[in-house]
C-alpha positions as CSV (number, residue, x, y, z in Angstrom):
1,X,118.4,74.7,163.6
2,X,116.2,73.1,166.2
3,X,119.2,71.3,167.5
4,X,121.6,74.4,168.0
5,X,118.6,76.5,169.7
6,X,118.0,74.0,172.3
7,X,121.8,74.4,174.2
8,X,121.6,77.8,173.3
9,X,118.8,78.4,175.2
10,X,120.5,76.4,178.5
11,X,123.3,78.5,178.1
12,X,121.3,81.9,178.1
13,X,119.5,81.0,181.2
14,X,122.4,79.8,182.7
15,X,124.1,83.2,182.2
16,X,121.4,85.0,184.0
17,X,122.1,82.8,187.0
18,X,125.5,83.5,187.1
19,X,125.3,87.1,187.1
20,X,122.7,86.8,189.9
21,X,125.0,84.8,191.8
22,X,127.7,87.0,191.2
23,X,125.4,90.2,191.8
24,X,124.7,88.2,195.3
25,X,128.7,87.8,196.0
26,X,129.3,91.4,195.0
27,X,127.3,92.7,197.1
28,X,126.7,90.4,200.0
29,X,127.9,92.9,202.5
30,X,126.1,96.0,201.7
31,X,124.1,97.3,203.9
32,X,119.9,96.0,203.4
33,X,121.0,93.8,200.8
34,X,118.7,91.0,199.5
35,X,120.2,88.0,197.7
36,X,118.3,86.7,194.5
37,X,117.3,83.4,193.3
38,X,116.9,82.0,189.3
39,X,114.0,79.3,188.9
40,X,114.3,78.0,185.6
41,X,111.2,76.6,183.3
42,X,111.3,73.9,180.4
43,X,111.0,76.2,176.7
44,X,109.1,73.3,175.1
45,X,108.2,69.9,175.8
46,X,106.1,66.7,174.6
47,X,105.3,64.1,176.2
48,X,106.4,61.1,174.3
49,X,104.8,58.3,176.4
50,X,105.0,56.3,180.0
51,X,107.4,54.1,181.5
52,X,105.5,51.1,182.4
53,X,105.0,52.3,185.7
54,X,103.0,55.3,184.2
55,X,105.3,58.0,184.3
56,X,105.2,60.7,181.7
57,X,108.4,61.0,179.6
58,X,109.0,63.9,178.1
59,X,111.3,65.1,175.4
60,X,112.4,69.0,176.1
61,X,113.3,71.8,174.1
62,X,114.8,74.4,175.8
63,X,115.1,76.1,179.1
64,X,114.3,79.7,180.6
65,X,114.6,81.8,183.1
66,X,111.0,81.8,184.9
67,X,111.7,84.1,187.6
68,X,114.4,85.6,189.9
69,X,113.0,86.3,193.5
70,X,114.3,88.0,195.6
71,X,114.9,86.7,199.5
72,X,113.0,89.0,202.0
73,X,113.9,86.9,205.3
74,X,114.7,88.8,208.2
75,X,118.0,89.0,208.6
76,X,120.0,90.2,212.4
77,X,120.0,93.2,213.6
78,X,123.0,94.5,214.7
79,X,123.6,97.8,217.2
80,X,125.9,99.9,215.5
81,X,125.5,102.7,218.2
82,X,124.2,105.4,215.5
83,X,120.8,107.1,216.9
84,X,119.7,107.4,213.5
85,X,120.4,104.0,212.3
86,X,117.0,101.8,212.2
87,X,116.3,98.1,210.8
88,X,113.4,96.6,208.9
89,X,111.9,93.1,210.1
90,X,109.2,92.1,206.7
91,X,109.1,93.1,203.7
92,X,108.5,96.3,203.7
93,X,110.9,99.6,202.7
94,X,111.9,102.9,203.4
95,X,110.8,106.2,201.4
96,X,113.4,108.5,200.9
97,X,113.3,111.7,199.0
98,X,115.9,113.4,196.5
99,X,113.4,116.3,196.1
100,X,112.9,115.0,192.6
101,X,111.4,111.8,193.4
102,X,110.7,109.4,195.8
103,X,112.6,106.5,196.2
104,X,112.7,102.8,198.2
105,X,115.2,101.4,199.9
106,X,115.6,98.5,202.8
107,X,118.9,100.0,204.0
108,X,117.8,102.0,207.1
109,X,121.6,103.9,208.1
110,X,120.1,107.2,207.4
């Protein structure tokens, strides 16, 4: 079993990273969009010895997702000639209201 788990787990991770990417294309032109980045991890590992120049070598196990950040960078604001339009520079957001609840948002054509 061991030997079916460890490609399965590379294939997982590597389908979160597709649908990142694709969530990044999809939606690339959307107004305060921030793209998203997959860092993976090793599962499991051992270390099985040294070269002779005393690096570790390690046998792995297995791969997973670690994280997915997302890219904050200031991006260019553009004049769009609405008085009402503002932009962001940081990382910070907007609070809107619904009149339920309050919500964040980095897209600032209100």
């Amino acid at each position: 079993m061991p030997s079916f788990f460890i490609p399965l787990s590379g294939l997982n991770a590597d389908s979160t990273a597709l649908n990142t990417i694709a969530n990044n294309l999809s939606n690339m032109n959307t107004t305060g969009f921030k793209s998203q980045s997959v860092n993976f991890s090793d599962l499991f590992y051992q270390q099985i010895g040294s070269t002779g120049s005393g690096n570790a070598i390690q046998l792995g196990s297995g791969t997973q997702v670690s994280s997915i950040e997302t890219n904050f960078s200031n991006g260019s604001p553009n004049a769009t000639g609405v008085d009402t339009d503002v932009a962001l520079q940081g990382k910070g957001f907007f609070v809107i209201s619904d009149r339920s609840s309050n919500l964040l948002t980095r897209a600032g054509n209100f």
